[in-house]
N, C-alpha and C positions, 0 to 999 in steps of 0.2 A: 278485879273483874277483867276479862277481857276485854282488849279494846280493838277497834276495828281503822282499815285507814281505805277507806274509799280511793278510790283513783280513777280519772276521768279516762274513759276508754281512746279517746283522742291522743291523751297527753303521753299515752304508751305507746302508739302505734305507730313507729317513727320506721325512715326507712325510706320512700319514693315520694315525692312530690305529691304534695295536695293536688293539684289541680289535674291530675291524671286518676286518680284512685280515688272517683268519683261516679256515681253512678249514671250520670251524662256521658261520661268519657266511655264508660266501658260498653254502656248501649249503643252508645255509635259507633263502637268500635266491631260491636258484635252485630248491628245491622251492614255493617260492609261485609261480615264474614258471611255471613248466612245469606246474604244476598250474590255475594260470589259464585256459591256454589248451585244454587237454585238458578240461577243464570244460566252456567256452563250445564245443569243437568234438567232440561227443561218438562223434560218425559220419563217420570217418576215410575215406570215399567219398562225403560231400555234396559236390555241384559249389557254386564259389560263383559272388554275381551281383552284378559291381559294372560300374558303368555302363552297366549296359543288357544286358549280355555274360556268357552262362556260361561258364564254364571248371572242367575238374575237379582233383581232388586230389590230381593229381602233376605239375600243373608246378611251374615252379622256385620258385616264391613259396611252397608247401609242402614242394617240395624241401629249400630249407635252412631248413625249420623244422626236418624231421627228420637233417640235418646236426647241428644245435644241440642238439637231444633224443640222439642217439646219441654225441657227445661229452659231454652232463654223465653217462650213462649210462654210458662207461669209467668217469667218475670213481666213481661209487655205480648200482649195478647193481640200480635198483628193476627188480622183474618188470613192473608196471603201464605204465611206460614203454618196455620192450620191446616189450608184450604191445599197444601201438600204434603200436611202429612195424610189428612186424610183420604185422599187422591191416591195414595200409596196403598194404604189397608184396601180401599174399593178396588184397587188392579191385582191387589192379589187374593180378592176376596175374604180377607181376615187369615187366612192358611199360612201356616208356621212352617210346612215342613210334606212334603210327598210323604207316599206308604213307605217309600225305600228310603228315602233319607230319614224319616224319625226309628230306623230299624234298631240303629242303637246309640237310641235317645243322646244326639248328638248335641252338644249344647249351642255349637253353630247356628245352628236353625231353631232356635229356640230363644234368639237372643231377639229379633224384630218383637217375641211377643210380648215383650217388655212396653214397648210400642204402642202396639192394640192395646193391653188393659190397660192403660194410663188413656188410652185418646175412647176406652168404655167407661173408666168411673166418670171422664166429661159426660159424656150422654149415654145413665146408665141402663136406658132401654132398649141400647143397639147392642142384645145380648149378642150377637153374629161377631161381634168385636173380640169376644171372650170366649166362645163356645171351642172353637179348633185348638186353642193352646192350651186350655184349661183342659181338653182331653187328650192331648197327647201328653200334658206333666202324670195326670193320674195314672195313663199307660204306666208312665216309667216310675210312678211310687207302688202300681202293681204287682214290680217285679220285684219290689224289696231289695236292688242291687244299692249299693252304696258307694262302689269303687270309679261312677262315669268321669267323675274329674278327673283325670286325670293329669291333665294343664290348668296352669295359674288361667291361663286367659277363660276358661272354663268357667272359675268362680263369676267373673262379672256378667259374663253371654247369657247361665243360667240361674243364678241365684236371684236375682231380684225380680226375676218372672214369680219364684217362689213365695216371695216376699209380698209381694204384687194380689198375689192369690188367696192367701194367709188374709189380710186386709181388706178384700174384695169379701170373700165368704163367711170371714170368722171362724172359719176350720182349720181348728190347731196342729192338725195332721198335717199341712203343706210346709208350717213352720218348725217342726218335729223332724220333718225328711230331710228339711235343710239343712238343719243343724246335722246331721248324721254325714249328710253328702259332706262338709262342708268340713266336717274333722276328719274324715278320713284323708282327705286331701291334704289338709292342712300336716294331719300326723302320722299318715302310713306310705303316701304316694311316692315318694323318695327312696334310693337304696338302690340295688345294681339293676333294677327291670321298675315296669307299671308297679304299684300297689307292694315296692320293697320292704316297706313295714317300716321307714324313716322320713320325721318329717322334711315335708316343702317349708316350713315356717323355722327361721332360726330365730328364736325368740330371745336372744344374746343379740343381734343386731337388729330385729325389728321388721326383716327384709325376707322378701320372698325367693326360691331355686325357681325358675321357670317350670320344670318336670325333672323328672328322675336323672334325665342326661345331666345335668348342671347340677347336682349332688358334690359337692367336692368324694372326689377326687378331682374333678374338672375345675378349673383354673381362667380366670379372666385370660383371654388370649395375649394380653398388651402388656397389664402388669401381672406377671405368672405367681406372683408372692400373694394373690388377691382373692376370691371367692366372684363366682360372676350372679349379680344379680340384675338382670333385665331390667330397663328402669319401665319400659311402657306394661311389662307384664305387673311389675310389682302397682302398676298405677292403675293396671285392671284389679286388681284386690283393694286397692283401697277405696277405688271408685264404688265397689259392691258392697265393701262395707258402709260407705252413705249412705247408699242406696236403702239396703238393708234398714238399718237403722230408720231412715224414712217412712217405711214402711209397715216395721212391726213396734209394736203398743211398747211403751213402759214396763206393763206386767208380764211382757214375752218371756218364759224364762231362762231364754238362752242369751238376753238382749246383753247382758253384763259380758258375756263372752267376747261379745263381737265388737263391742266398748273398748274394754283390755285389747283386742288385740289392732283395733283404731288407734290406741293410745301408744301401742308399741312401735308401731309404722311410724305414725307421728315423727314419734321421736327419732327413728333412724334415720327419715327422709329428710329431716330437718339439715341432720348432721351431712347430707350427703351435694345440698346446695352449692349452686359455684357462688363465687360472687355476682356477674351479670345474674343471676336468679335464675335460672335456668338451672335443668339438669341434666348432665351426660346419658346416653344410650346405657351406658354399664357402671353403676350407681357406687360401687367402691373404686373403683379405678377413674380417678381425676382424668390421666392420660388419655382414657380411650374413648376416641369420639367416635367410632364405629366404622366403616370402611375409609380407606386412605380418602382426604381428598375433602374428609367433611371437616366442617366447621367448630364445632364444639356444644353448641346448642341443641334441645331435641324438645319437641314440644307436645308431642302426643303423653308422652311421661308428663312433663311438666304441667300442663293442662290439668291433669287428673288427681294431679300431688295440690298444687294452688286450690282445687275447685274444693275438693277432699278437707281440706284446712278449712278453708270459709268456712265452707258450711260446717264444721266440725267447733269452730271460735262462734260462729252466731247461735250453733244450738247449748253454748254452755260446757262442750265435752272438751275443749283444749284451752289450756293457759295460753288468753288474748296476752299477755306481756311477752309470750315464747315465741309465740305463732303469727301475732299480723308484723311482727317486721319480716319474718320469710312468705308472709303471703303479699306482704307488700310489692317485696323484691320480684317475687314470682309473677306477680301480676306488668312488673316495670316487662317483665323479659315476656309474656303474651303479648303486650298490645307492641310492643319493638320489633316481633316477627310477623306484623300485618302490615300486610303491603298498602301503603299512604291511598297509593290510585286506586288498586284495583280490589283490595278485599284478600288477595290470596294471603296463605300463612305460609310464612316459608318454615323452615327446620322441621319438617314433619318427615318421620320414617315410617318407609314401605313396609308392608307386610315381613314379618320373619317371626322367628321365635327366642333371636339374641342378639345382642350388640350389634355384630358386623352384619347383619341381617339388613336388605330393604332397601339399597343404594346409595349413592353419597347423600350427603343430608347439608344441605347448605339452605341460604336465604331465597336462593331463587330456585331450589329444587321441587320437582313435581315429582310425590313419590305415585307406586303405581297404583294403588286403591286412593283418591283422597278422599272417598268418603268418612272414614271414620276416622281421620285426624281433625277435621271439620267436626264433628260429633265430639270429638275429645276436647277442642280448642272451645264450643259451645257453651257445654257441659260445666267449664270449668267458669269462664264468662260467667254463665248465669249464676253462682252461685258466688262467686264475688261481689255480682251486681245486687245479687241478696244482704248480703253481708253490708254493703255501702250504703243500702237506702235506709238499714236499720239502723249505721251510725249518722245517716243525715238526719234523722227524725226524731233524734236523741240532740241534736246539737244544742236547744235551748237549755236543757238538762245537766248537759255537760259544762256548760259556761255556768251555771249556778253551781256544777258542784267545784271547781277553776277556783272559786270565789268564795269557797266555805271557810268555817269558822276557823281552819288550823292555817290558813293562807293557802296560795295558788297548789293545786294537785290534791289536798289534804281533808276531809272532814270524818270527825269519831263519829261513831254513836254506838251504844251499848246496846240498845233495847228497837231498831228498827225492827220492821216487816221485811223479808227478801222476798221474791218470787223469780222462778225462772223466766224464761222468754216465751213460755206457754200461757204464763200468767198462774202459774200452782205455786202456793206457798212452798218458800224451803224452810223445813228444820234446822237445821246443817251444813250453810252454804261452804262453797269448798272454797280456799285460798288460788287467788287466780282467774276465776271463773266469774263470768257477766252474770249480773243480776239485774232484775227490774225494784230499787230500792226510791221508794217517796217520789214517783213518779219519772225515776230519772235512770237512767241505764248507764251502770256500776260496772266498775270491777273488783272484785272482794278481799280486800288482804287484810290478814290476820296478825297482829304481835303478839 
């Protein structure tokens, strides 16, 4: 008969100091950072002015800031941080997007309404929350186009509006357009133009082409023997893919797709870690930290890769023995770029679409948007801090299983119950993967 060898999810997770990789440490770590920013940005309707160019306070550069504020916000539900995002939707009235700007269903301006439905399903009677996005997505499923992504950063701005919607309605159709948006991108967007008929996805490394430009023949700048993959763009796909997954059922039946290709990232981003935990601007070239001058560190990437893993080990879909020593690591290198005093995160890069993109990138650099490295640094926060209260809540659990019948780390059993972290019986648990077994939260290995 088969036998089973239990392993106490503790006794794997090696890697950073206990007393940081806590979910006190990381909440206070993330009320200095959210409180930084909300500081410095007190009037949640000022437009900002960087390079020459106004722009206001609900494109997507403050879109996922408030992505990043309304998930650490599941995790600890201050009034203060609602009471700005909400403050935000009331100044822009719920409105995603001008006649001109939704002209061609840009996913820019589509990415705040990630935002609204998430601060609607709270209070599902302030339909005004949902009305303007959910009618400019159906414009653009009207038009039956499939080719709008055409940038990786794309997937994250508009797909989980998608997702969002799907979940909100119960109509299969939002979930059905995305999967269509969502391959074509992945498998035609690449090649010598838009829509070249070659994937963005090399599914041999796991990693994402920014857009068609970065197709090889194009070449990391630094090391020319290398392929360039964007690390913050590939962190906007992985990001979307949690998101996703978040948000559509089990029985979705595209959900296995976007699993597999969770799984494949996974494992690229794993391999592409430095040691401080961190990760470069250009994710196969160690060398290249992006414009001369920077540091080596980049944490809007990082943010997103760390946040992506948690939550990817606490819902059961990644091997916890693979995964929390580089979310450990990843987590040492978040809370290391916040600033002790003041809340700021250094190593954030500015706006661009690759490597050398965005300005030097150092510990005390202010890149030129920080909203949405703040949302990225958030984002990721929250979902470690998730991951950490699950394993505090498990600690009795865990020292009974320390203490089983095969000695310390070990106990068999043939004939238990598993369940996932939803609480659904498993058939079939998989090798690797967290279970809720005789009340106590497992990791399941098979001989």
């Amino acid at each position: 008969m088969t036998r089973f060898i239990l392993v106490a999810l503790m006794l794997i997770a090696t890697g950073a100091s206990a007393d940081t990789f806590r979910s006190d440490s990381v909440m206070a770590n993330a009320e200095k950072v959210a409180g930084y920013f909300i500081s410095r940005n007190p009037d949640v309707g000022a437009d900002s002015y960087v390079g020459g160019k106004k722009r206001n306070s609900k494109i997507w550069t403050r879109g996922v800031f408030y992505e990043g504020l309304l998930n650490i916000y599941r995790e600890q539900p201050k009034t203060e941080w609602l009471k700005y995002a909400t403050d935000w939707g009331d100044f822009h009235k719920w409105i995603s997007s001008t006649d001109n700007e939704a002209r061609n269903a840009n996913a820019d301006y589509q990415c705040c309404g990630q935002s609204y439905l998430q601060m609607y399903m709270m209070e599902p009677e302030q339909y005004h929350r949902m009305d303007h996005i959910k009618m400019r997505i159906d414009q653009m499923m009207a038009t039956g186009k499939k080719d709008y992504w055409y940038w990786i950063d794309a997937i994250q701005m508009s797909m989980p509006v998608f997702a969002l919607l799907g979940d909100i309605t119960g109509d299969d159709r939002y979930w059905e357009y995305m999967y269509e948006l969502y391959q074509y991108t992945r498998n035609r967007h690449g090649g010598s133009k838009k829509g070249g008929g070659k994937p963005l996805f090399n599914i041999t490394t796991g990693l994402w082409y920014r857009d068609y430009q970065f197709d090889p023949p194009y070449r990391d700048l630094t090391e020319t023997d290398k392929d360039c993959y964007w690390s913050r763009g590939n962190g906007w796909v992985y990001m979307a893919l949690a998101r996703v997954m978040q948000f559509t059922p089990d029985t979705e039946r595209h959900r296995n797709d976007y699993v597999s290709d969770f799984l494949l990232m996974s494992k690229g981003l794993a391999e592409c870690q430095r040691a401080d935990g961190s990760w470069n601007v250009s994710l196969a070239a160690p060398s290249n930290y992006g414009q001369v001058g920077s540091e080596g560190p980049e944490m809007t990437g990082t943010s997103l890769f760390v946040g992506g893993m948690a939550y990817g080990v606490r819902m059961g879909i990644l091997d916890s023995a693979t995964y929390m020593p580089v979310i450990r690591r990843g987590w040492e290198a978040m809370r290391h770029a916040v600033h002790d005093d003041t809340g700021q995160v250094g190593y954030l890069q500015g706006t661009g679409s690759k490597p050398e993109d965005g300005g030097i990138i150092t510990y005390g650099s202010i890149p030129d948007f920080e909203d949405f490295g703040y949302g990225c640094w958030l984002w990721g926060a929250a979902e470690v801090h998730a991951l950490t209260v699950m394993l505090e809540s498990y600690t009795d659990g865990i020292e009974e299983v320390r203490n089983g019948n095969d000695g310390i780390g070990n106990i068999h059993d043939d004939n238990g119950i598993y369940r996932d972290l939803g609480g659904r019986r498993v058939a079939n648990p998989i090798d690797g993967h967290i279970y809720i077994h005789g009340g106590q939260l497992v990791v399941y290995r098979k001989r």
